[in-house]
N, C-alpha and C positions, 0 to 999 in steps of 0.2 A: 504494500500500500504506500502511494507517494505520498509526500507532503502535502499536495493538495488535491489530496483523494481524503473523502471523508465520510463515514459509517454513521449513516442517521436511520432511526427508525422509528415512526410513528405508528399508536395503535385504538382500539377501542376494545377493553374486555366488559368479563361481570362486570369488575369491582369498579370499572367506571360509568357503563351504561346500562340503561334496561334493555331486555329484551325487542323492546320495542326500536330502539336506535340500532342493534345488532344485527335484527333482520333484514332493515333498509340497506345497510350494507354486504350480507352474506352473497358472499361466491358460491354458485354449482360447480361440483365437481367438472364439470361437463364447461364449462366458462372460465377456467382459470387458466387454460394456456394462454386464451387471449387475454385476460386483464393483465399478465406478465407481460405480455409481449408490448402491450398499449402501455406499460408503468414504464418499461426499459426506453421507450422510443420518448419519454418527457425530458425537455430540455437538463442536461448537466448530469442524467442519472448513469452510469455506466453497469450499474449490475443492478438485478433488485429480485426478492423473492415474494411473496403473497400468502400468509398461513391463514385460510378461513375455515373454520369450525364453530360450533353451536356457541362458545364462548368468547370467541374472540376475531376480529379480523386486523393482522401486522401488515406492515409494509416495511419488509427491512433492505435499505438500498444503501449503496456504494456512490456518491455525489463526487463531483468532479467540480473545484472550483476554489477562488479563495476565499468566498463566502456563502455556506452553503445554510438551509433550515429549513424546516419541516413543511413550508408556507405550500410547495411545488407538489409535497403531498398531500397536502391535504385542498389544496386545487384538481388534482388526479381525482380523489374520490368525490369529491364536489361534481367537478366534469362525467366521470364513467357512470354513477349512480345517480345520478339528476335527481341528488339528495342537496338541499341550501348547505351553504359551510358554518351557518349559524345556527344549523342544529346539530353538526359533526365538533364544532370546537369544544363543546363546555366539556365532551369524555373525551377529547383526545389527549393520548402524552408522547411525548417523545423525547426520545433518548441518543446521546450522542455518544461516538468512540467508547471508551471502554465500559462506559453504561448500558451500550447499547449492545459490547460483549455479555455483560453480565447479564441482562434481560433474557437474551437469549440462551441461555444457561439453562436460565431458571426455571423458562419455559418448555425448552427439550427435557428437563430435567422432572417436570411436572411440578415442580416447589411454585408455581402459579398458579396451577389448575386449581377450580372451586373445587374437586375431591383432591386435597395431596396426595400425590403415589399411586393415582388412576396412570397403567400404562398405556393409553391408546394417542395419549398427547405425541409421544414421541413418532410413534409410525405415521402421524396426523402430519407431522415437522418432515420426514422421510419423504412423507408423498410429494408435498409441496415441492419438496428439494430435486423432488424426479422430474415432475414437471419444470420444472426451469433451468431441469439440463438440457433437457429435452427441448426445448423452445429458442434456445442459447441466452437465457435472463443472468442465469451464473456462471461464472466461470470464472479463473486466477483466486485473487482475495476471498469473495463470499464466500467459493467454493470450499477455499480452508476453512474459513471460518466456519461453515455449516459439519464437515467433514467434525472439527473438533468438538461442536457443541453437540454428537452424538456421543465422542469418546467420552466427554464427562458425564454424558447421561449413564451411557452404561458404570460410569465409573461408581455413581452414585448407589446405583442398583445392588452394587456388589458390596459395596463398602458399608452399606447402611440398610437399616430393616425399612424401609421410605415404604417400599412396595410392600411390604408383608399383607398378609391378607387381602388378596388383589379387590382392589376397588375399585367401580367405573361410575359414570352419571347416572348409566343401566341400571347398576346393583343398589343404587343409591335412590332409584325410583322405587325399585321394588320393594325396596325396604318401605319404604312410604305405601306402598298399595299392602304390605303386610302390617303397618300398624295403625291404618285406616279401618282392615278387615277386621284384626284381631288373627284370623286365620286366614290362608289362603285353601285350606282344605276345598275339594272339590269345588272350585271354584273357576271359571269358563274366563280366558286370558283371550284376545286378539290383538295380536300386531300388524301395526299399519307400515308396511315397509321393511324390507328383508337388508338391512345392510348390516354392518357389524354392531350397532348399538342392539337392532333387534334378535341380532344371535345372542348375545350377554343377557339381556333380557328376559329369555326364554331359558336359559341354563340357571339361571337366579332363581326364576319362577318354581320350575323343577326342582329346585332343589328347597323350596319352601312346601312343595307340597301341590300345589296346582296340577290339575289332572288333567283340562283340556284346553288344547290350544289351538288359536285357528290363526291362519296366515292367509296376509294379503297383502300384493303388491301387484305394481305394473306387469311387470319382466315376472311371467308365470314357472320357467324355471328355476329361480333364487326363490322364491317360495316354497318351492315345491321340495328344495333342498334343504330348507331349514325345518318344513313340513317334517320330511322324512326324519331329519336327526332326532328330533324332539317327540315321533310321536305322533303329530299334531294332522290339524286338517287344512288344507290350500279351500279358500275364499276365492273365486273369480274375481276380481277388481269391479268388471262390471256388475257385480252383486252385491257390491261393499253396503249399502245402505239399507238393501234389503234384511242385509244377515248380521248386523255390526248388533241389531237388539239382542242378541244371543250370550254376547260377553258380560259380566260382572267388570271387567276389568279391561277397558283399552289401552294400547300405550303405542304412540305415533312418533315414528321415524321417518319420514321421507324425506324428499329432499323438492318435493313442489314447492312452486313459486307461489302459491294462492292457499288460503287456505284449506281443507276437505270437508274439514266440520261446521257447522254454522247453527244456532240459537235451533231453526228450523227443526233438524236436525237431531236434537236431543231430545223436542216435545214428541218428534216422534216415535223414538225408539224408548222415551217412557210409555206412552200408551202401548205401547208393544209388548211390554215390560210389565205391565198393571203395574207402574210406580214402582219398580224395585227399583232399589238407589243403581247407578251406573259412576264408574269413576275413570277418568279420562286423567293419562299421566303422559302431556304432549312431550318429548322431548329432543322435538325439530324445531333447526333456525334456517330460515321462517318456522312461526306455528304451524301449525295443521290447525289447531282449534281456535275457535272463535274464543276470544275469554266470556261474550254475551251468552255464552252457555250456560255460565254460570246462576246464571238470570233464573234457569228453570227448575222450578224445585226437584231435586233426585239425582241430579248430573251434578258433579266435584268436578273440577278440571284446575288441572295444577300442569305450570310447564314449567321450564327448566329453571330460573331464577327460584320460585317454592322452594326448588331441591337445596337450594343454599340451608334453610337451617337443619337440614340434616346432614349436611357436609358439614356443616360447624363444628357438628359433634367429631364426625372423623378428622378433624385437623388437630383438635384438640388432644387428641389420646396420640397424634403421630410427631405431637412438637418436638419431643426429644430429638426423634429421626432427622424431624427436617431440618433442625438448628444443626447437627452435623453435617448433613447436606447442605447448608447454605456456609460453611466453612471449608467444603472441599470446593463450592463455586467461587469464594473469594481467593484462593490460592490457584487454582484455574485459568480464573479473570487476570490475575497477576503475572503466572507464568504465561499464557497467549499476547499481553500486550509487551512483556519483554523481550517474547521473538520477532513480531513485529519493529519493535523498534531496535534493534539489532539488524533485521534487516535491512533495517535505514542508513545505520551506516555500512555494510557491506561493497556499494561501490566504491567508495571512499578506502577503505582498507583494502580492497584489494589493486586498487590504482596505487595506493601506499606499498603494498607488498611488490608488485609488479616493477616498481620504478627503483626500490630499493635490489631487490636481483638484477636488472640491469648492472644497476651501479657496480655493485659485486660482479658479475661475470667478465666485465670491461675493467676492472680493476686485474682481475687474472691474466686477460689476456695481456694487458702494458704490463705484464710482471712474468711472462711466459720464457722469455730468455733466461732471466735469474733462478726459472724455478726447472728448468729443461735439464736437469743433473738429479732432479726428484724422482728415487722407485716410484711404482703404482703404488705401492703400499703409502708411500708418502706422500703422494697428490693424493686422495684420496681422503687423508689425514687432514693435508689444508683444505678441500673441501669443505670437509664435516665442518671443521674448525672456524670457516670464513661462512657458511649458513648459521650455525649456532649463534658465532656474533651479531650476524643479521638481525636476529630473530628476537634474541634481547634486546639491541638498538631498538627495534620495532616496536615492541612488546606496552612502555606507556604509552605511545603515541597511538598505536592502538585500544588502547582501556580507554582511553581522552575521547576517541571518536565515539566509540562505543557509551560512553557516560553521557558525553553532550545528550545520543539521540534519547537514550533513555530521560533523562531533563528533559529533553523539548517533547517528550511524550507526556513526561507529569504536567508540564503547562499546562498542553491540552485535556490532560484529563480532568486539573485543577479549573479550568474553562468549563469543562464539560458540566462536574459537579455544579457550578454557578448555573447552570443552566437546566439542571436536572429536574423532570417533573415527572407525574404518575405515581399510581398506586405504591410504588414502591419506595416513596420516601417524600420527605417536604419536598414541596415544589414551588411555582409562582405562576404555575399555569402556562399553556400551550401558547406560543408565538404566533400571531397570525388569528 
């Protein structure tokens, strides 16, 4: 990374938005090569990646210039989502250089995520990464830095109990649909959408006790697959409305842009129902469900923000974990921006090393008549002898290059700090 190459990244999670501001921004899976490719082609950005999931949407780019700030991004999402930027500022934050290392730590790491030590955060950071090799958004710089902030995920995984007892949003609903019930004993589950939330969902279920399942989605083979694992029964999509009155229990994953459920909707699947309660645990961004459902007495519907106070509780029994975990990401943070800034000075020391062997070889050769009576054994000797001196000569002038870049690293990180905002410490709020 040159001198005036610069690592900013802005974001919108939970802890700064409601659902409601998350979904006006949420990327499809199916739409995220291009909003790469439209991010990388914005004036001064040279790299950039795009992490959208149910919790949060980043922008983590590589900026080229001598003054660079978040203003150009969050212009991009203004622009691509013909959302106003005066409803995107009051949650945005953003993070620069080695905050912007350490965010991204945090986040592969899952020490962000509303469950701590839920691992689908990381394959969530994988994918993204796939896609923007694939599109050419990353490569050089991000590319390391993405490459590293999985080595310390895994680092964490190993070194700390963070993960123990795997916990996902999934398991975290379920938990919610089991102390809503009391039991889920013989109790009729459908999933709205077959992706990896609703496989966890259905293995959670199962394992509380739930005996019938039924699946629906688009794409009739991924249904039909997680049908089979579990058990359960495939719902034709085009029958979803007629046969959803069937469930005690719905719980919606897709990834549509509109909602599926609506107020309509629940009055009729009570009458269907003779008034048995129904309980609706949305956990797609966008919703599926209308929150107006709420309106109708016998429908609950809780979507993913709810699930925050029963993550509360899992954060709370993992602090131990994660305050070690968040001391292997400060020593991490630490070791990534001292390789960086060592490679700052690298052309420097080696135009130093380069210029000083000259010196030396040209010193030998005006010395080749005096030393033409020397065995091999003993040119060999003065060799050794004439690089070793080198090498010490070298040796401060090198540390000195080497310290500067480190210095003019802490500057800017000493800058950066000043400038720091988001969830993860005081701030003075988003520029722009």
């Amino acid at each position: 990374m040159s001198r005036n190459q610069h690592l900013v990244l802005v974001g919108i999670n939970h802890t700064t938005a409601p659902i409601e501001v998350r979904e006006r921004l949420a990327i499809p899976a199916g739409q995220l090569a291009d909003a790469m490719r439209t991010l990388v082609h914005q004036p001064g950005i040279r790299e950039g990646l795009i992490l959208s999931t149910c919790n949060r949407v980043e922008l983590l780019t590589l900026q080229e210039g001598d003054t660079t700030s978040g203003d150009n991004l969050l212009g991009f999402l203004h622009e691509y989502f013909s959302v106003p930027s005066s409803s995107i500022t009051p949650h945005l934050y953003e993070y620069r250089e080695g905050d912007a290392v350490r965010h991204l730590f945090r986040v592969a790491s899952s020490l962000d995520s509303m469950v701590v030590g839920e691992p689908q955060i990381l394959g969530q950071v994988k994918e993204s990464y796939t896609v923007a090799r694939e599109v050419g958004a990353v490569n050089g710089s991000l590319d390391n830095l993405l490459q590293r902030a999985f080595t310390v995920a895994k680092k964490i995984r190993s070194e700390t109990q963070i993960g123990s007892n795997s916990v996902s949003i999934a398991s975290v609903a379920v938990d919610l649909a089991r102390k809503i019930f009391g039991s889920l004993d013989g109790k009729t589950v459908l999933l709205v959408g077959a992706g990896k939330m609703s496989e966890l969902a259905a293995r959670h279920l199962m394992q509380q006790g739930a005996t019938n399942i039924l699946v629906a989605n688009r794409t009739l083979e991924r249904a039909e697959r997680i049908a089979a694992q579990f058990g359960g029964q495939v719902i034709a999509f085009e029958d979803l409305y007629a046969q959803t009155s069937r469930a005690d229990i719905v719980i919606t994953s897709t990834g549509a842009p509109q909602k599926i459920f609506g107020k309509s909707h629940g009055q009729n699947f009570l009458h269907n129902r003779r008034n048995r309660p129904m309980f609706f645990i949305d956990i797609a961004v966008p919703r599926d469900v209308d929150p107006k459902m709420n309106e109708v007495e016998g429908c609950f519907v809780y979507d993913i923000d709810d699930l925050q106070q029963v993550a509360a509780a899992n954060l709370a029994d993992r602090s131990r974990e994660a305050a070690a975990a968040e001391s292997i990401i400060r020593q991490e943070v630490d070791k990534y921006q001292q390789r960086v800034q060592s490679r700052g000075a690298a052309p420097a020391i080696i135009a130093l090393q380069q210029n000083a062997e000259a010196i030396r070889e040209a010193e030998l050769t005006r010395s080749a008549k005096r030393l033409a009576s020397l065995t091999p054994e003993q040119r060999e000797a003065v060799e050794a002898l004439t690089r070793s001196l080198t090498a010490k000569l070298l040796h401060p002038q090198m540390e000195a290059l080497r310290e500067s870049a480190r210095n003019t690293g802490s500057d800017l990180s000493k800058e950066g700090e000043e400038r720091r905002t988001g969830p993860e410490g005081k701030g003075v709020g988003f520029s722009g």
